[in-house]
C-alpha positions in Angstrom: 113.6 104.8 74.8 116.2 104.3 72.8 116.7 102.3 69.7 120.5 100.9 68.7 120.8 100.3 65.0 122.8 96.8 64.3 125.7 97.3 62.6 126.5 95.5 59.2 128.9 92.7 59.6 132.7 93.1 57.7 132.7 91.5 54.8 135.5 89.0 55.6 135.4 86.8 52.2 136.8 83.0 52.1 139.4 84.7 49.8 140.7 86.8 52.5 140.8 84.5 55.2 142.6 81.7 52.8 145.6 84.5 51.8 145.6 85.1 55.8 146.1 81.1 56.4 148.8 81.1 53.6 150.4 83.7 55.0 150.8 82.5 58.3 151.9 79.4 56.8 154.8 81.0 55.0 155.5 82.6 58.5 156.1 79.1 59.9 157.9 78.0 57.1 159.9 80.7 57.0 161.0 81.0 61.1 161.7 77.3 60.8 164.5 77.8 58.4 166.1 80.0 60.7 167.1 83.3 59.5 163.8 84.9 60.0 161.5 85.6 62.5 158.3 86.1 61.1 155.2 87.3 63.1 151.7 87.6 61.8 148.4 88.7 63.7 144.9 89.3 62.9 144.2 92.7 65.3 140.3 92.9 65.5 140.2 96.3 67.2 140.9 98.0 64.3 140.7 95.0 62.1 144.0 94.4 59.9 146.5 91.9 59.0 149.4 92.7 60.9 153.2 91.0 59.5 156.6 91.9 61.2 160.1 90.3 59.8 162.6 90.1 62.2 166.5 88.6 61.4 167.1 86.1 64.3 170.9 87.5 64.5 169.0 90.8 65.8 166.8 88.7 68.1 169.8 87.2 69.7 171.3 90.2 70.2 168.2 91.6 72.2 167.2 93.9 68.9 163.5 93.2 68.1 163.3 95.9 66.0 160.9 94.4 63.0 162.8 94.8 59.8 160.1 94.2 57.4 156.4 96.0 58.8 153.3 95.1 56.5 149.9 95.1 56.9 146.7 95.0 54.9 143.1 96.5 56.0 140.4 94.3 56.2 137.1 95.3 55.2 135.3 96.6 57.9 132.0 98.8 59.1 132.8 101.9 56.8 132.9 101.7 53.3 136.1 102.5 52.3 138.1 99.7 54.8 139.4 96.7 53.0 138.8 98.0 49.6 142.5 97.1 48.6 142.4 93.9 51.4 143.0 91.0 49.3 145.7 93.0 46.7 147.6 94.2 49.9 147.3 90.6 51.3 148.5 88.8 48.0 151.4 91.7 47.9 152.5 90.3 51.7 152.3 87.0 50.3 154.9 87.7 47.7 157.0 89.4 50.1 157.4 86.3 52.1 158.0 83.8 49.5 160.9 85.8 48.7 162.5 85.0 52.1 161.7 81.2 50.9 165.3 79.4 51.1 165.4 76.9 48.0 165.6 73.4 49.5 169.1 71.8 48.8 170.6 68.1 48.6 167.8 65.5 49.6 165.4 67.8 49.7 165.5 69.5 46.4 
């Protein structure tokens, strides 16, 4: 007989998944203002935050090369993942709010 250990669960804070919803937030913001293409994804086989920046002018042009590649690892089963998670997440964040277009005229 044998006898399977269970895992620990990740350690996926409320911290980690609110910088994941702000991020993917930004992405919409920032696709929406139409220079950008912005792509985010949560990849649970190997459990990481996964953002690629694209420039629409490339899209169109059949290029979907990302321009911009980040991604943080989130914690996971061994120690050592997800140590840096939230840093590495707040880092994308910053990243993206640069791409942020100032609102102009009514708006501003």
């Amino acid at each position: 007989m044998t006898t399977v250990a269970q895992l620990p669960a990740p350690v996926l804070t409320q911290a980690h998944r609110d910088a994941m919803a702000y991020i993917q937030d930004l992405a919409i913001t920032i696709t929406l203002q139409g220079v950008y293409a912005v792509s985010t994804e949560y990849a649970g086989h190997v459990h990481t935050f996964n953002v690629d920046v694209m420039l629409f002018s490339d899209t169109a042009l059949g290029n979907y090369t990302a321009r911009k590649v980040m991604y943080a690892s989130l914690p996971g089963r061994a120690p050592y993942m997800g140590e840096q998670a939230l840093r590495e997440l707040q880092a994308i964040a910053r990243e993206l709010e640069a791409l942020l277009t100032p609102p102009t005229g009514d708006a501003a």
